[in-house]
N, C-alpha and C positions, 0 to 999 in steps of 0.2 A: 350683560354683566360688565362691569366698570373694570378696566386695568389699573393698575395703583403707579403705573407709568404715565400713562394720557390724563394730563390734566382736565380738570373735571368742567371750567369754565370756557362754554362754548357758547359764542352769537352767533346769530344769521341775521346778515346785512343784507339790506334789499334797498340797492341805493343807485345814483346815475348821477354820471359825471358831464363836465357842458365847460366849453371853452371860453373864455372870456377875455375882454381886452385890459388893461392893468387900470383904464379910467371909467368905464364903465358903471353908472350907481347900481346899488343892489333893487333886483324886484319885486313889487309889489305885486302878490301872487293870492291875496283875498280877491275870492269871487272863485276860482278855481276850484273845483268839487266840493270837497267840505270846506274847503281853507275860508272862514272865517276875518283872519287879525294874524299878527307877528309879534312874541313875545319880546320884551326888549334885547337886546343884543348881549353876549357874552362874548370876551375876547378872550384869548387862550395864543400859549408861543409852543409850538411842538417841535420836538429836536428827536429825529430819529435817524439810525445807522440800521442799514439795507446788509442781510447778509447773503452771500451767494457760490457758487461753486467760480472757479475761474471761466471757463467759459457759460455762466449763466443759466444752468440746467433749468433753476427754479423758475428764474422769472420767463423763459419757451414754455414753461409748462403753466406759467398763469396762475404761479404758487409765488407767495413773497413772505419771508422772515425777517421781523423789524425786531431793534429795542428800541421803545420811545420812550423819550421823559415827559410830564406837562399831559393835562389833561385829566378826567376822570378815569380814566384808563390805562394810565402808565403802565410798561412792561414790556415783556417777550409777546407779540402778534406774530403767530401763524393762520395767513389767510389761503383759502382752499376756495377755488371755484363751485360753484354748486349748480349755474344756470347761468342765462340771460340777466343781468342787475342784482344776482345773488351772488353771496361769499360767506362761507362759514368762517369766524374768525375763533380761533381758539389762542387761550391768555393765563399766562403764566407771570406771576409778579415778579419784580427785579428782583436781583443779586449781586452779591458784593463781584461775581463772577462777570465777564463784560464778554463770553463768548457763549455761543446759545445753548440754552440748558439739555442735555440730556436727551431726556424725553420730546424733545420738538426735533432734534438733530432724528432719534430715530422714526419717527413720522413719515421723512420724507426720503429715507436711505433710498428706494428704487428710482428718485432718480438722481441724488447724487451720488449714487452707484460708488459711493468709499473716498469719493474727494472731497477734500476739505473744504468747509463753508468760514469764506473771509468776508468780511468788508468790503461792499460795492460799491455802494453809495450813503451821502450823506444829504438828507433832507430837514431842511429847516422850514417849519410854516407858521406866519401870522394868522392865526383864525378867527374868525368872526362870525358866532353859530348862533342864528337868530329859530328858536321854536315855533311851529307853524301852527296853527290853535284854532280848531272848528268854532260852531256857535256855542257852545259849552264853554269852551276854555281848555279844551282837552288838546293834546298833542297828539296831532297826525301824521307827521312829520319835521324835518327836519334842513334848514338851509344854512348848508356852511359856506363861508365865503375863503376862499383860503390866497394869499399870496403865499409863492411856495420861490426858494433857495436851495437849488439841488447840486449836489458835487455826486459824480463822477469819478470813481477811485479806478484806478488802474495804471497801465504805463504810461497812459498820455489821460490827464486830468482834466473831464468837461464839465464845466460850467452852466448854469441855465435857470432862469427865472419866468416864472410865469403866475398866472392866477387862473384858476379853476373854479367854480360854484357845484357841491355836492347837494343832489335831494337825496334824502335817504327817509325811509319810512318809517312810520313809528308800527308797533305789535299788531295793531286795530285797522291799519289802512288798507286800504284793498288794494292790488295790483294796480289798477287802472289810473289810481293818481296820480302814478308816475306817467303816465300815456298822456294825460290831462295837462300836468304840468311841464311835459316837453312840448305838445302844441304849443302851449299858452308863451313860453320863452322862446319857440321859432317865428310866431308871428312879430317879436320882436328882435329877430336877427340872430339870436344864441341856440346855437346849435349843441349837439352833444358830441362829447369828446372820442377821437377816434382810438385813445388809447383807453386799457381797463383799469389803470392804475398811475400812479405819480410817479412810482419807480419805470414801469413800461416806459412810459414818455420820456424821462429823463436816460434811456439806455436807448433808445428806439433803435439808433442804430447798429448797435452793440448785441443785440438778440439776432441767433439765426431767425432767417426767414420764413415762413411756411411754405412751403414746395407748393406752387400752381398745380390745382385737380387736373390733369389732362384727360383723356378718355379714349384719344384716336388709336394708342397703342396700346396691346394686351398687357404687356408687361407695366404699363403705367397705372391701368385701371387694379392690377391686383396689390401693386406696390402701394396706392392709398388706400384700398379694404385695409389691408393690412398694418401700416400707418395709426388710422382710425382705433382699431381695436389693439393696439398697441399701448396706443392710449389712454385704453380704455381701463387696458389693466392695470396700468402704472395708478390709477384715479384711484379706484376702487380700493390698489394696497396699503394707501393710506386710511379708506374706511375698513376695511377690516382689522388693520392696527390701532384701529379707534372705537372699534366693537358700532359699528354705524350700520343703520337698519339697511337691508338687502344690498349691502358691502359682499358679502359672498358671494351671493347667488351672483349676482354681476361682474365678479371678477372671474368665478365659474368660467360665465358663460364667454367674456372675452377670451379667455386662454380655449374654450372649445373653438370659438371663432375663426381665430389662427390656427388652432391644428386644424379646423376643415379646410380652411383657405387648402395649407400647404398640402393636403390631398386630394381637393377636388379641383387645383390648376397645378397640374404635376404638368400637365404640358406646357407651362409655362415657366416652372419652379422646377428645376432640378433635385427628382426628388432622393435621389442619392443621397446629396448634399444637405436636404430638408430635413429627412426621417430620424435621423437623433435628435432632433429640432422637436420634433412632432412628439414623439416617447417623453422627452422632457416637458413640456407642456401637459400630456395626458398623469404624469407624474404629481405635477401644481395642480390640477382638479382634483387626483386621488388626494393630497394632502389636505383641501379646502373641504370634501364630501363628506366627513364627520359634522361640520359644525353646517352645513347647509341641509344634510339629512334630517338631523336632532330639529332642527328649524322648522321643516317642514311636517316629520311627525308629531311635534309636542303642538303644531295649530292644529292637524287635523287633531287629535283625540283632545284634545280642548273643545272645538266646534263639536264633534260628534256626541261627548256627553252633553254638552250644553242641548243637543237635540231632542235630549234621553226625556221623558217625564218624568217624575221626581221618581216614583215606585220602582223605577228600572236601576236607578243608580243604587245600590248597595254596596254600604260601608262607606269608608273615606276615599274614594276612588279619587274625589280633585286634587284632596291634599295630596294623595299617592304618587298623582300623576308627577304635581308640579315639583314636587321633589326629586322623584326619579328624572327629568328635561333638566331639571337645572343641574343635579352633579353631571348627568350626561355632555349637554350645555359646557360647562367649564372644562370639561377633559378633550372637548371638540376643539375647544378656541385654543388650548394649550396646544395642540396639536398644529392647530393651523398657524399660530404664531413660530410655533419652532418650524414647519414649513418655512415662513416667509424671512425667516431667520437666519436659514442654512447658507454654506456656502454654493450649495450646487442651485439654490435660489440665486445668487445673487451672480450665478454662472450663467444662469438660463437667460435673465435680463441683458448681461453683454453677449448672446447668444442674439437675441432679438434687437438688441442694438445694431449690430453685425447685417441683419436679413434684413433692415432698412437702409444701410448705408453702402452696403456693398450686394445685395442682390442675388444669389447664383441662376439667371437667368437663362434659359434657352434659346436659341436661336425663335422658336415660335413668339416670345415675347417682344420683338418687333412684328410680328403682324398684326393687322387691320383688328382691332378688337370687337367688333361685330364678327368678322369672319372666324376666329378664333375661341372667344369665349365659348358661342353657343356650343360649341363639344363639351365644356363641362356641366353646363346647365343640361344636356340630353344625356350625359352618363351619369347624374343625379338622380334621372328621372330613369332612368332605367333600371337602376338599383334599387330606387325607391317601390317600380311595378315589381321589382321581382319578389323582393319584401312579402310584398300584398299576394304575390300567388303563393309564395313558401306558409304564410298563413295560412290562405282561407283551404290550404292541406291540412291542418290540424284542427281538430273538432273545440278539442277541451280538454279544462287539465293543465296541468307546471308548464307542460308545451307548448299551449298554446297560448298562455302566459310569455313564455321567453321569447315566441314568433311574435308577439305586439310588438315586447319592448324592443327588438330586433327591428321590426318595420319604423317603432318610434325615431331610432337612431337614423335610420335611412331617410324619413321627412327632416327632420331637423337636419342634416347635411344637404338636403336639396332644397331647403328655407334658405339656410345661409350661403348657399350657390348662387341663389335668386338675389338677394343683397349685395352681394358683393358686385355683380354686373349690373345693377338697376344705371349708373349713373349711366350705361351705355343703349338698352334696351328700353330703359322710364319706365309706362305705365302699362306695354306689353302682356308682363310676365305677372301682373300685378293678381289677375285674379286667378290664374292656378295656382303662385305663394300663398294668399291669404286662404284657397283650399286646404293647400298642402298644409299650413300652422293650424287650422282648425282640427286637423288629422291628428300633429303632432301634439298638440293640447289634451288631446282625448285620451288619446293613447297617456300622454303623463301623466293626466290623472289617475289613468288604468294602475298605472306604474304602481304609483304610492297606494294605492288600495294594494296591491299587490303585497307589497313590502309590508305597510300597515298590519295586515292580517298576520305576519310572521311574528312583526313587535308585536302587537296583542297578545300571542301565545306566551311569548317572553314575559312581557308583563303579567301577565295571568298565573304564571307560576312564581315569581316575583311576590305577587301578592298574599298566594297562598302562602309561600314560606311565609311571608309575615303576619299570617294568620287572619287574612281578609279574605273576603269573600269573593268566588271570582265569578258569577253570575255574570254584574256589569258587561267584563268584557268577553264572554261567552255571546250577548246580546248585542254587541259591537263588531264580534266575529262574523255573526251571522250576517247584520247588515251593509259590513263592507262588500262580503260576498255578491250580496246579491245587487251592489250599485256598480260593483265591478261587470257584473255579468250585463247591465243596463250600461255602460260606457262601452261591450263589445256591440252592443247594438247599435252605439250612436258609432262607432267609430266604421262601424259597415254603410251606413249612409253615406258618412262625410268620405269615405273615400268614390262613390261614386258620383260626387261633387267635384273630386281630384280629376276624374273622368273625364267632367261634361264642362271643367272649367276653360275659360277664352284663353286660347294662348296661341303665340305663331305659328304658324305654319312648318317650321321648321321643328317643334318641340311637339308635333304630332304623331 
């Protein structure tokens, strides 16, 4: 469901940049996968103003806010990473206003975290954007030539000029063009450009750094897990203030990330220090779990009637559904917006600013991180067996239900125990993890069947008041039952897989 704040026009750019010398002619790229011919040239002048926090939040984070004039696209451009040669660019048309509108300003609040967004830079480009046209005549892509005139705003005013050649693809082209068309420009000396952007390049030095991965020290190795899914969640906040498809579930999971980190290396994390850190995170998941719930129940009972034979489905049960998911649906995202909205959100973020820039380290986070780590990875693992024995004590029944979901909890914290130390261990621990998450998988499924069968009841009475028939999900009832009770059988293999899987010596 669309916010009436998030502008509605959204591209995805799938494009690569490549250095060039200012004399350089442009190339001739027929013959190259489809490329065909070169439509004639179009020249265009683009004059845009870069906006940014003072010290550069956006553009560390590989976010950039323009106004441009000139072009088919004039306006407000907020571009958001998406991938490797990908960038979502969402666009808002000008205003008599010259400072950025609104709703792009709150897009990107976590990370400029309430400081102001000024004028950074000012980029001026001659462009020369010649169509790239298979044997049809169709447009495959796209080769801009740009000379570019960049200022530099701040206390001391840089200057710089250069030229750059963009591929960017057109809807139809497949990934690999772009593979095809940087061979085909390396055999002739043009390389691809080491920054991700025009503004990148023209600030390069003016951007904090990225901290070198080290590994030798423990307290190195958890400070970038942690870093990493820091990250992760700052990405995501944008997609879920964008209503973007598995924006939740992913920012979910980075906020469980970090609260596992800051529990399963307490010997390395003081966790004194951590545990309000940890509660407030578990706090950002309870606000997110309405509209990731609603998510995941409105696909399962979508698929499961879709299973149904027609004779099984009685009355309007699709319409039923899709109407009860979407009011549900909408009182979720409200929720989850006034979550990301609050103040004690926007406390928790300089909270986690804080646990990367200043640390509350232990003395043990100067040891050897091989000799250190493997404690957390073996008190994972021992939580996760005891799990498994506290189960296979219960037969069946709500108990033996909440000892899955319980053991669930315990693989998913010894999955991300495994993650986080891989840069130190590699491919060691590789195959009791992908055990362990086979476990963890099973069991989630268990989960939502679990859960499911409760909303069924729900809905079932739901229906009746409304005077429908509730057969359907009496017939839905039955069959989750009995796929759940088929998931505690797979889930009793795959832990004897957790068993017999390769792992160190030391994790035995």
């Amino acid at each position: 469901m669309a916010s009436k704040e998030v502008p509605t026009e959204t591209v995805t750019e799938r494009e690569r940049k490549f250095e060039v010398g200012l004399r350089r002619p442009r190339p001739e790229l027929a013959g190259v996968g489809p490329i065909a011919g070169t439509a004639d040239p179009v020249e265009l002048t683009l004059d845009a103003t870069y906006f940014d926090t003072a010290d550069h939040r956006l553009a560390a984070a590989g976010v950039t806010l323009r106004r441009r004039r000139g072009g088919s696209d004039e306006g407000w451009h907020l571009k958001l990473p998406v991938g490797d040669d990908r960038r979502d660019e969402i666009r808002m048309p000008l205003s008599a206003k010259s400072k950025p509108p609104r709703e792009l300003r709150r897009l990107v609040v976590a990370h400029t975290m309430g400081h102001k967004l000024i004028p950074v830079a000012h980029l001026r480009t001659e462009r020369t954007e010649c169509a790239l046209l298979d044997g049809a005549g169709r447009t495959v892509a796209a080769l801009t030539d740009d000379k570019v005139t960049g200022e530099a705003i701040g206390k001391a005013a840089h200057l710089d000029r250069w030229r750059e050649w963009e591929v960017e693809l057109g809807e139809t082209a497949g990934e690999d063009l772009l593979e095809s068309i940087t061979v085909a420009l390396a055999k002739d000396g043009v390389h691809r450009s080491k920054s991700s952007s025009k503004l990148a390049r023209l600030l390069d030095d003016r951007l904090p750094k990225t901290p070198k991965r080290r590994t030798k020290l423990a307290g190195d190795v958890v400070l970038a897990y942690l870093r990493d899914q820091v990250n992760a969640l700052r990405r995501n906040d944008i997609g879920v203030r964008r209503d973007a498809e598995d924006a939740v579930h992913q920012m979910r999971v980075a906020s469980r990330r970090i609260r596992g980190a800051l529990n399963s290396f307490k010997r390395v994390l003081d966790r004194d220090v951590t545990r309000e850190l940890a509660a407030e995170l578990k706090w950002l998941a309870g606000g997110l779990a309405p509209a990731r719930d609603t998510e995941v129940q409105h696909q399962y009972f979508g698929a499961a009637v879709a299973e149904l034979p027609d004779e099984l489905v009685r009355g309007p049960v699709r319409p039923f559904l899709s109407a009860h998911f979407a009011a549900e649906a909408e009182q979720a995202r409200r929720t989850a917006l006034k979550t990301l909205s609050s103040d004690r959100y926007e406390n928790l973020l300089r909270e986690l600013d804080r646990l990367l820039t200043d640390p509350p380290f232990t003395k043990r986070a100067k040891k050897q991180a091989k000799a250190e780590l493997r404690h957390s990875v073996r008190r994972a693992d021992r939580r996760l067996r005891a799990a498994a024995r506290a189960a296979a004590r219960v037969a069946d029944g709500p108990d033996r239900d909440a000892a899955l979901h319980e053991l669930r909890k315990k693989a998913k914290q010894a999955r991300y125990a495994a993650d986080a130390v891989r840069p130190v261990f590699g491919a060691k621990l590789d195959a009791w993890r992908r055990s362990v998450k086979r476990v963890q998988s099973t069991l989630g499924d268990h989960h939502d069947l679990v859960v499911a069968r409760t909303v069924g009841l729900g809905l079932a009475t739901a229906a009746h008041r409304d005077g429908h028939s509730t057969f359907t999900f009496g017939v839905l009832h039955a069959r989750g039952a009995a796929a759940a009770a088929g998931l505690d059988g797979a889930f009793e293999r795959r832990w004897r897989a957790v068993r017999r899987a390769t792992k160190p010596k030391w994790l035995s």
